[in-house]
C-alpha positions in Angstrom: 14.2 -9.8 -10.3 13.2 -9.0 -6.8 9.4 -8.1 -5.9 9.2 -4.6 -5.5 7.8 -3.5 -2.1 5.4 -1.4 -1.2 6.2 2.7 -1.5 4.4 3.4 2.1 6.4 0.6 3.6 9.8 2.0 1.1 9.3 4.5 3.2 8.3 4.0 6.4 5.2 5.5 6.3 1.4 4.8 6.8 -1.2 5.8 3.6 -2.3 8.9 5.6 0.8 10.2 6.0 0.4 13.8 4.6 2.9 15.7 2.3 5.3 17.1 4.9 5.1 13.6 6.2 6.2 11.8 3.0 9.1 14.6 2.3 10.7 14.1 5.8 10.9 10.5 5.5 12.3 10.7 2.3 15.1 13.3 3.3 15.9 10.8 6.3 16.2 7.9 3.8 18.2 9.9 1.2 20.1 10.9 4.3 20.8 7.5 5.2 21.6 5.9 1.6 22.7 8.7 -0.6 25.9 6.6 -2.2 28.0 9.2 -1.6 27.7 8.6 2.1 29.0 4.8 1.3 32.3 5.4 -0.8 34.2 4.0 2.0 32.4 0.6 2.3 32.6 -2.5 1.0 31.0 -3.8 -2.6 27.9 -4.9 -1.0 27.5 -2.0 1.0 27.7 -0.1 -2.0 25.1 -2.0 -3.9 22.7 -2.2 -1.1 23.3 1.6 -0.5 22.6 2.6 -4.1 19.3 0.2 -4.6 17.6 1.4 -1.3 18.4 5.0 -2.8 17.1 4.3 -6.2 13.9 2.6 -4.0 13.5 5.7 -1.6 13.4 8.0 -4.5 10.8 6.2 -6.7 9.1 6.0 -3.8 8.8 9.4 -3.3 8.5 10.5 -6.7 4.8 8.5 -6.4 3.8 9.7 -3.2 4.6 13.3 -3.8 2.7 13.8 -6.5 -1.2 14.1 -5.8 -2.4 12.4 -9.1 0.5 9.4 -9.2 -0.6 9.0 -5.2 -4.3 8.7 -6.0 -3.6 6.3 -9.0 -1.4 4.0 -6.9 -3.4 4.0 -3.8 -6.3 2.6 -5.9 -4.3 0.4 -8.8 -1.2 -0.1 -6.5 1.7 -0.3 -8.9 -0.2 -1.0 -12.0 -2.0 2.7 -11.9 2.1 3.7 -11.8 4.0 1.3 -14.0 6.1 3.3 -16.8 5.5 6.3 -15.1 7.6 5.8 -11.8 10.8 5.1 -13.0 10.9 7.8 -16.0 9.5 10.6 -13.7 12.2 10.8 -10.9 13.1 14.2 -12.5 9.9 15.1 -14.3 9.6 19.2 -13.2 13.0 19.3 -11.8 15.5 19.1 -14.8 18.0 16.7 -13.0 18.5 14.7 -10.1 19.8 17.2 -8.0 17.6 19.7 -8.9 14.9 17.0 -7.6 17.0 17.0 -4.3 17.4 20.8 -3.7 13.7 21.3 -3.8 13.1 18.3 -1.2 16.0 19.7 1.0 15.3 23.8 0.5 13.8 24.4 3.8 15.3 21.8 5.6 19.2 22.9 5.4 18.4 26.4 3.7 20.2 25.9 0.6 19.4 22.9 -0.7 21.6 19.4 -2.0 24.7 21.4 -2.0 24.4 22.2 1.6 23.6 18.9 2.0 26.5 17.3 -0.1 29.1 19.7 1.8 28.5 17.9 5.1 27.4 21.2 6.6 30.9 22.8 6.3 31.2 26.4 6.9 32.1 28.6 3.7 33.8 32.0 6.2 37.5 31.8 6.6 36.7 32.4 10.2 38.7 29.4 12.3 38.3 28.1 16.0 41.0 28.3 18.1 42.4 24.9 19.8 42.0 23.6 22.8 44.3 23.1 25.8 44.5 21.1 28.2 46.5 21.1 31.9 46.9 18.9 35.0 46.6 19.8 38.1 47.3 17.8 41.5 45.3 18.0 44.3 45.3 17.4 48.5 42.3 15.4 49.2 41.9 18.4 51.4 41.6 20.7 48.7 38.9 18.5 47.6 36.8 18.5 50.2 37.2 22.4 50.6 36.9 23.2 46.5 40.3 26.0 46.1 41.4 28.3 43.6 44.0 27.5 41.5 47.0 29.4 39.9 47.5 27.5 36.6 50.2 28.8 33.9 49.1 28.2 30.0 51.0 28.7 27.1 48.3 30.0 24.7 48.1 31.9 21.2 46.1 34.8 21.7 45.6 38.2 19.4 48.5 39.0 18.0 49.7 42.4 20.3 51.4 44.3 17.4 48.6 44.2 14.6 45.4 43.7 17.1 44.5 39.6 15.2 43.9 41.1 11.7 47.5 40.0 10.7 48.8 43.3 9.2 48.7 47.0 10.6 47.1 48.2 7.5 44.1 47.2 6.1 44.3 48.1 2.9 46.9 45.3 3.0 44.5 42.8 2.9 42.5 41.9 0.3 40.1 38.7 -0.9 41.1 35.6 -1.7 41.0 35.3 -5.6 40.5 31.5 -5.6 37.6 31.0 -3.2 36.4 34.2 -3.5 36.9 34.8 0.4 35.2 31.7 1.6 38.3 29.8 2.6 37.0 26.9 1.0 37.0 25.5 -2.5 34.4 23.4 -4.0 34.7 19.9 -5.7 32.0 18.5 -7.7 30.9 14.4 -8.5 28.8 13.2 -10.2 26.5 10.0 -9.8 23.7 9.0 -12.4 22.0 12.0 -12.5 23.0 13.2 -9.8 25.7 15.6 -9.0 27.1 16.1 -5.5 29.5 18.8 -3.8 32.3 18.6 -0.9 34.7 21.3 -0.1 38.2 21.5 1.0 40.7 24.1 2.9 41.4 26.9 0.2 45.3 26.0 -0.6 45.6 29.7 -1.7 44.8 31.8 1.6 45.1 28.6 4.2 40.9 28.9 4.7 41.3 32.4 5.4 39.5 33.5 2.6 42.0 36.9 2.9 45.8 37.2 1.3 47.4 39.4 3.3 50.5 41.7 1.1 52.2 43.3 4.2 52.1 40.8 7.0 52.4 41.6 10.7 56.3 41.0 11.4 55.3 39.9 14.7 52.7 37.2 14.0 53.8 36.5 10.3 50.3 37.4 9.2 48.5 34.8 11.7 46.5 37.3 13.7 48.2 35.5 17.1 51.2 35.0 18.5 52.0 32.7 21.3 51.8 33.8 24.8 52.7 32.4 28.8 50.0 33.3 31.1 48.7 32.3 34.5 44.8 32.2 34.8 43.5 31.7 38.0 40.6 28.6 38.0 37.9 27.9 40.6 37.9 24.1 41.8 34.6 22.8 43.2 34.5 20.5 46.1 34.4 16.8 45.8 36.2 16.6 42.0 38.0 13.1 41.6 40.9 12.0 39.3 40.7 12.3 35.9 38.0 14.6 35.4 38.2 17.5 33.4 36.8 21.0 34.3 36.2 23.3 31.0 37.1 26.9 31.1 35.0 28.3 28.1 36.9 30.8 25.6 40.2 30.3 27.7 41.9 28.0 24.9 44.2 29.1 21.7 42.4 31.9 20.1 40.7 31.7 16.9 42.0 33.0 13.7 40.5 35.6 11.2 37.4 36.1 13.4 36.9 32.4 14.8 35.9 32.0 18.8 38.3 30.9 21.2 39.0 27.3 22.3 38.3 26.2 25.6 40.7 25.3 28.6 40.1 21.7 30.2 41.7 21.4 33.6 42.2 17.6 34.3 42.3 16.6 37.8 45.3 14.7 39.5 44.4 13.6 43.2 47.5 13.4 45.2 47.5 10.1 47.6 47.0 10.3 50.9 48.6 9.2 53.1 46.1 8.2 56.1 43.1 7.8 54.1 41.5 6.0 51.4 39.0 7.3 48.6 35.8 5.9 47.1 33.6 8.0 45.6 32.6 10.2 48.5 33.0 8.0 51.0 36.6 8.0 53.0 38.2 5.0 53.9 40.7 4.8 57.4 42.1 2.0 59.5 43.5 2.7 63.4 45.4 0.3 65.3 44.4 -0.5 68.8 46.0 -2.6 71.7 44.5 -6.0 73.2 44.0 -4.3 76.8 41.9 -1.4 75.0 40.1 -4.1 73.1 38.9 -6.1 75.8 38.5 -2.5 78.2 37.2 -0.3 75.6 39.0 3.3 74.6 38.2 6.1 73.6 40.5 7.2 70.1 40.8 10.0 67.9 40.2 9.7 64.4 41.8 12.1 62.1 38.9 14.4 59.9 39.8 16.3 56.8 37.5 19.1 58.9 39.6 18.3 62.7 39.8 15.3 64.8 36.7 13.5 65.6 36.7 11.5 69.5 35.4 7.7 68.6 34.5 5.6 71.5 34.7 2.2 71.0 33.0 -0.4 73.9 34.8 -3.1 76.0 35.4 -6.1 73.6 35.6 -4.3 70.5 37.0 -7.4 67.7 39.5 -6.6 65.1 37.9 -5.8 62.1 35.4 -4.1 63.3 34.2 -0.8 61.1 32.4 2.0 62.9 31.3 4.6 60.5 31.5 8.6 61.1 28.4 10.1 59.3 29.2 12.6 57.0 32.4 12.9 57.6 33.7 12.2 53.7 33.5 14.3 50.7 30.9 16.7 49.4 29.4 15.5 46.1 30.7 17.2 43.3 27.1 18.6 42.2 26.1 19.8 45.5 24.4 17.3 47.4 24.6 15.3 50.0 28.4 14.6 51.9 30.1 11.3 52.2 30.9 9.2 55.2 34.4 8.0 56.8 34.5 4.3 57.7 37.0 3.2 60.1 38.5 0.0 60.9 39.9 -1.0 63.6 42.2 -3.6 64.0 43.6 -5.1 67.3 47.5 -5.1 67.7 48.5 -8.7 69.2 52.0 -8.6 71.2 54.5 -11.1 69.8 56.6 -11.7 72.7 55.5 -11.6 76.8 57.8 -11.1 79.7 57.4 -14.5 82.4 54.8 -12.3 84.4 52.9 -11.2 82.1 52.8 -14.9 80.2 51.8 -16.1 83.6 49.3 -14.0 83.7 47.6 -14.6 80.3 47.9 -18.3 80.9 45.5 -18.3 84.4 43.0 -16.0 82.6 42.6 -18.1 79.4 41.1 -20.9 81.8 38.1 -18.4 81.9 35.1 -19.0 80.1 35.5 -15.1 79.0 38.8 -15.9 76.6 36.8 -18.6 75.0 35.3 -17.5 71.5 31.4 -18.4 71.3 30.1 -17.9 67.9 26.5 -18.2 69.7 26.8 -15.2 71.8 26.9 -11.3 71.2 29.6 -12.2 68.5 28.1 -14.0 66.1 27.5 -11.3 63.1 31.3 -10.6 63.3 31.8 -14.4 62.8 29.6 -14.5 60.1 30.7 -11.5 58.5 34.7 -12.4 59.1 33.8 -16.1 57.3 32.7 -14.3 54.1 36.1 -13.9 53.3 37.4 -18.0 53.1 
């Protein structure tokens, strides 16, 4: 037989832990082992679930009571020994009284609360959500817009006003849960028993059976509906993420809240620029002769046309960078930049004259690359990439 281990340590508590102290870890380790929280493991997980509970709860059924506590904490577990084990449900009557009294105060109604999973006993149901696409410029990005978007959505039924018939008197309460939409199944373990709950199959979870229902809705309280809701899109959004619209989703039934709306983002390509984050991405094409003579170009903005000027032997793959010329962030701060790269166009055929001409220039010392000189960090950087 396996020593037993000490109830503080059980526990996970110290020996002045006081008496709210000793019932909050032993809710969080009933929490954590009840066995009916392990009916879908394996064999072992079973077992081990069941003897930690059976641990926790003799544990607790020392430490909670004044006089066992004294007797323990001077005798250890000979002041307790045939006292432990028989008094789990000394005062209590059964093992689930002994759990509604530890759990009364924490979920408000005690083991059966607890056993339910926290399900809610009003027929009231909440409505779907939806979801929708939409595509975006990268101009409408930067700006933020407002978008049109068409939903097809169940909403209160028109005819009946949601309630599922025109009269009232129509609708009365569920006979088999008694109006909570929900009915109750009992289990027992030991001396335990334990409670789940399940749709009603009567009313649907309703808790109501409606004798005249709604031609229009069939009794539902909605009926389906096409309309166009009109969304505001912040700046800087990217692809794939999803804006919530609160309360603009399928509606709920017998007195349930609304879903939500999620918009989910599609950023059309563009066709000039490339996107990281914030940051903007563009390459520009120059000749050799504005190369070696230096230019001036326009770049292409999302806000207008921005002059660059680039100096007399600018190298291909060189990147100049326009400050905050990217996207805004999408939670306010700070803007992107636009990074441009320029690459040098090379001619693939010369006409006699001009070959001639290439030919008694490249004999100067200026055509001749020199790693050592100005243009060394664009050798190094260029050499990164072999």
């Amino acid at each position: 037989m396996a020593e037993k281990r000490d109830y503080y340590e059980v526990l996970g508590i110290g020996k002045s832990a006081s008496a709210d102290d000793i019932k909050a870890a032993y809710r969080k380790a009933a929490l954590k082992w009840h066995p009916d929280r392990w009916v879908n493991g394996t064999e072992q997980e079973k077992k081990t679930a069941e003897e930690n509970f059976k641990e926790a709860s003799e544990a607790y059924s020392v430490l909670s009571d004044p006089d066992k506590k004294a007797k323990y904490d001077q005798f250890g577990f000979a002041g307790v020994d045939g006292a432990a084990g028989q008094d789990w449900s000394q005062g209590f009557g059964s093992f689930s009284d002994l759990f509604n009294n530890i759990f009364r105060g924490f979920t408000g109604g005690g083991f059966d609360d607890f056993s339910s999973g926290g399900s809610s006993r009003s027929g009231a149901v909440r409505g779907d959500d939806l979801y929708v696409k939409v595509q975006l410029t990268l101009e409408e990005i930067a700006s933020g817009c407002k978008k049109d978007i068409t939903v097809d959505r169940y909403v209160a039924c028109s005819e009946c006003g949601g309630k599922g018939t025109k009269n009232e008197s129509d609708i009365r309460t569920c006979p088999t849960c008694n109006g909570s939409g929900q009915v109750r199944h009992e289990s027992s373990f030991m001396f335990a028993r334990s409670y789940t709950y399940s749709e009603c199959p009567n009313c649907h979870g309703t808790g109501k059976i409606i004798n005249n229902p709604c031609y229009r809705c069939h009794g539902s309280g909605v009926e389906r509906q096409r309309q166009t809701l009109s969304i505001n899109i912040p700046a800087g959004v990217e692809h794939g993420m999803q804006i919530p619209v609160r309360g603009q989703g399928n509606s709920g039934r017998n007195g349930g809240v609304n879903g939500d709306l999620y918009v989910q983002i599609e950023e059309i390509a563009h066709p000039r620029f490339k996107r990281d984050g914030v940051n903007l991405f563009y390459t520009r094409v120059i000749s050799v002769t504005d190369a070696m003579l230096g230019t001036q170009i326009e770049i292409p903005c999302l806000d207008g046309p921005q002059t660059l000027k680039l100096p007399a032997g600018t190298q291909s793959g060189t990147v100049e960078k326009l400050r905050g010329k990217g996207l805004p962030s999408v939670n306010g701060y700070g803007r992107g930049d636009l990074y441009v790269k320029i690459l040098v166009w090379i001619p693939h055929k010369l006409s006699r004259s001009e070959k001639e001409a290439i030919e008694s220039m490249s004999k100067s010392s200026s055509f001749k690359p020199d790693p050592t000189r100005e243009d060394r960090a664009l050798f190094e950087k260029e050499s990164k990439f072999f």
